[in-house]
C-alpha positions as CSV (number, residue, x, y, z in Angstrom):
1,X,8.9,5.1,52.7
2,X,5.4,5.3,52.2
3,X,3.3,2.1,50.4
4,X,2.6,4.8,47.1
5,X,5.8,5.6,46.8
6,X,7.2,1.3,46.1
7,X,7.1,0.3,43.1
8,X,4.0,-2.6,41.8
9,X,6.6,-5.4,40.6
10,X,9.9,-7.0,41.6
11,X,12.8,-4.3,41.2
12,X,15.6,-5.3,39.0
13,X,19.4,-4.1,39.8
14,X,19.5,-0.7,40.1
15,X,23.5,-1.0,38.4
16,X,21.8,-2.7,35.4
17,X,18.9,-0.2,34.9
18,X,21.8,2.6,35.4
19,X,24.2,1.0,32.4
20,X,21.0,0.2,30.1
21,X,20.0,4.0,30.7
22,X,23.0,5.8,31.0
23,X,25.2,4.1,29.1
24,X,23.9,1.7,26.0
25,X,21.7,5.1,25.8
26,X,18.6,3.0,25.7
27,X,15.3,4.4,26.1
28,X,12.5,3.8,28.7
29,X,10.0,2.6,26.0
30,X,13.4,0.7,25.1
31,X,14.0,-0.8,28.5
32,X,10.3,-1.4,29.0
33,X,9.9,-4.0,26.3
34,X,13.2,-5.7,27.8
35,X,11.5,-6.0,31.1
36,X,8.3,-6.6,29.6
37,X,6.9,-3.9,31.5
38,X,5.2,-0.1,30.7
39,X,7.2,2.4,30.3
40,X,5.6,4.3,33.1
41,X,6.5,1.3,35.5
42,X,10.1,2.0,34.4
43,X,9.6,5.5,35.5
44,X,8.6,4.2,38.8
45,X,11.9,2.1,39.3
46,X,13.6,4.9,38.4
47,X,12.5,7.4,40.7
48,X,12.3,4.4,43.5
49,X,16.0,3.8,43.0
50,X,17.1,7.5,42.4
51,X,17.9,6.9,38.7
52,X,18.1,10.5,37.4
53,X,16.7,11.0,34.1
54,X,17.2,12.8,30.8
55,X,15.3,15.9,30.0
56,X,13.8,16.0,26.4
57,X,16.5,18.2,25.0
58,X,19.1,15.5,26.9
59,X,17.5,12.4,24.7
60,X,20.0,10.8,21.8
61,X,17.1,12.1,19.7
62,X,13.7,13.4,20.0
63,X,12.2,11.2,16.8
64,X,12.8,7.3,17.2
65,X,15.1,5.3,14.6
66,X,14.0,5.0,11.0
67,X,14.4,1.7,8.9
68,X,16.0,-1.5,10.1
69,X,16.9,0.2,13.6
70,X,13.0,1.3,14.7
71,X,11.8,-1.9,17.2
72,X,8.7,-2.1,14.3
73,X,10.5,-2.6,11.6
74,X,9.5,-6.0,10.0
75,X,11.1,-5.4,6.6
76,X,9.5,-7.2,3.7
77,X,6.6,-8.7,5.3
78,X,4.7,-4.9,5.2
79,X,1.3,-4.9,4.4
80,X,0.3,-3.7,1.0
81,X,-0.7,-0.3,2.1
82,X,2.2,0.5,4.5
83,X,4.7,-0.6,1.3
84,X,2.9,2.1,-0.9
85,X,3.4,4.2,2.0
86,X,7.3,3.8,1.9
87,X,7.7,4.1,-1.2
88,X,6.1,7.6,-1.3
89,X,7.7,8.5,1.7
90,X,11.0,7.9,-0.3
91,X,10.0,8.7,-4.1
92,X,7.5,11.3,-3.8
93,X,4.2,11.5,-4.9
94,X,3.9,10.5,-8.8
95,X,3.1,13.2,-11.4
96,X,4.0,12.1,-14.4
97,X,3.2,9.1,-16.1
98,X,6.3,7.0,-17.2
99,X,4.2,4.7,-19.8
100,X,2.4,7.1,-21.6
101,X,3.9,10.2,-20.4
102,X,0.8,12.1,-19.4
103,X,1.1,15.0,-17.1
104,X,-2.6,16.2,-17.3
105,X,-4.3,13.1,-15.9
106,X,-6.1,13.2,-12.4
107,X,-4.1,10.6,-10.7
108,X,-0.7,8.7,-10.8
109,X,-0.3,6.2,-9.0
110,X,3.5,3.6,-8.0
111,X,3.2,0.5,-9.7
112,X,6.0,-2.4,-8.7
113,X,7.6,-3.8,-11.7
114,X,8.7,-7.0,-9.9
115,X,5.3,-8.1,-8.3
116,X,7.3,-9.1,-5.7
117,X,6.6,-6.3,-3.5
118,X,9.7,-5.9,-2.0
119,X,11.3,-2.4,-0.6
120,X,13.6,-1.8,-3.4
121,X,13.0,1.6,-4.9
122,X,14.5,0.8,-8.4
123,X,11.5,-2.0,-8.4
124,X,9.0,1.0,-8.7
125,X,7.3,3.3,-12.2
126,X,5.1,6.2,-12.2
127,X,2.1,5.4,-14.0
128,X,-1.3,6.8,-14.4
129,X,-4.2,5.1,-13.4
130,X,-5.0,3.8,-16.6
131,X,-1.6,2.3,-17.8
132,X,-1.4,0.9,-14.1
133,X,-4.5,-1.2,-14.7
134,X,-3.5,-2.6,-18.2
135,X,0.2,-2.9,-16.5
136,X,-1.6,-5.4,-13.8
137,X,-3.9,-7.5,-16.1
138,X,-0.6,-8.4,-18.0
């Protein structure tokens, strides 16, 4: 075998890699992190060790887990901006204003009810820029 074709670190049990892949169904972005390696290094060991891999339309899924199973998921300590995010993502975008039920206005915005901040969607009104500004001062 020629030096290109060896691998740059330390291969780990071929057996191992096999089950991770093959058989917990883990990814090699999934594996990587495991290893603390790239993913393309995990690509290396696999073609090294003859590990065949899945085509695209072979994957568990071609989009990676939402919510508590995604590797990012940090729960309630989201910023500020990635929570309003979330809760559009799940609510919609606003268009009515729950306070003073205006429909014409130019912008509504989520307002959380709680100030806690927490990803609760019942935690969450509709309200129009202005009601959202006298809802925060109080």
């Amino acid at each position: 075998m020629n030096k290109t074709n060896h691998p740059s670190l330390p291969v780990p049990n071929k057996s191992k890699l096999e089950n991770l892949y093959s058989v917990e169904i883990k990814s090699t972005w999934e594996i990587a992190k495991i290893y603390n390696v790239s993913q393309s290094q995990i690509r290396r060991w696999f073609k090294y060790l003859g590990i065949k891999t899945r085509t695209r339309s072979e994957a568990p899924s071609g989009r990676p887990p939402t919510g508590k199973k995604n590797w990012n998921w940090i729960g309630n300590k989201v910023s500020y901006q990635a929570l309003h995010a979330w809760v559009r993502r799940h609510k919609g975008t606003p268009k009515k204003c729950e306070h003073c039920r205006s429909t014409e206005k130019k912008k509504y915005e989520w307002a959380n009810v709680s100030k806690k901040y927490r990803r609760e969607l019942s935690d969450w009104v509709r309200l129009c820029t202005k009601c959202h500004s006298i809802f925060d001062r109080n």
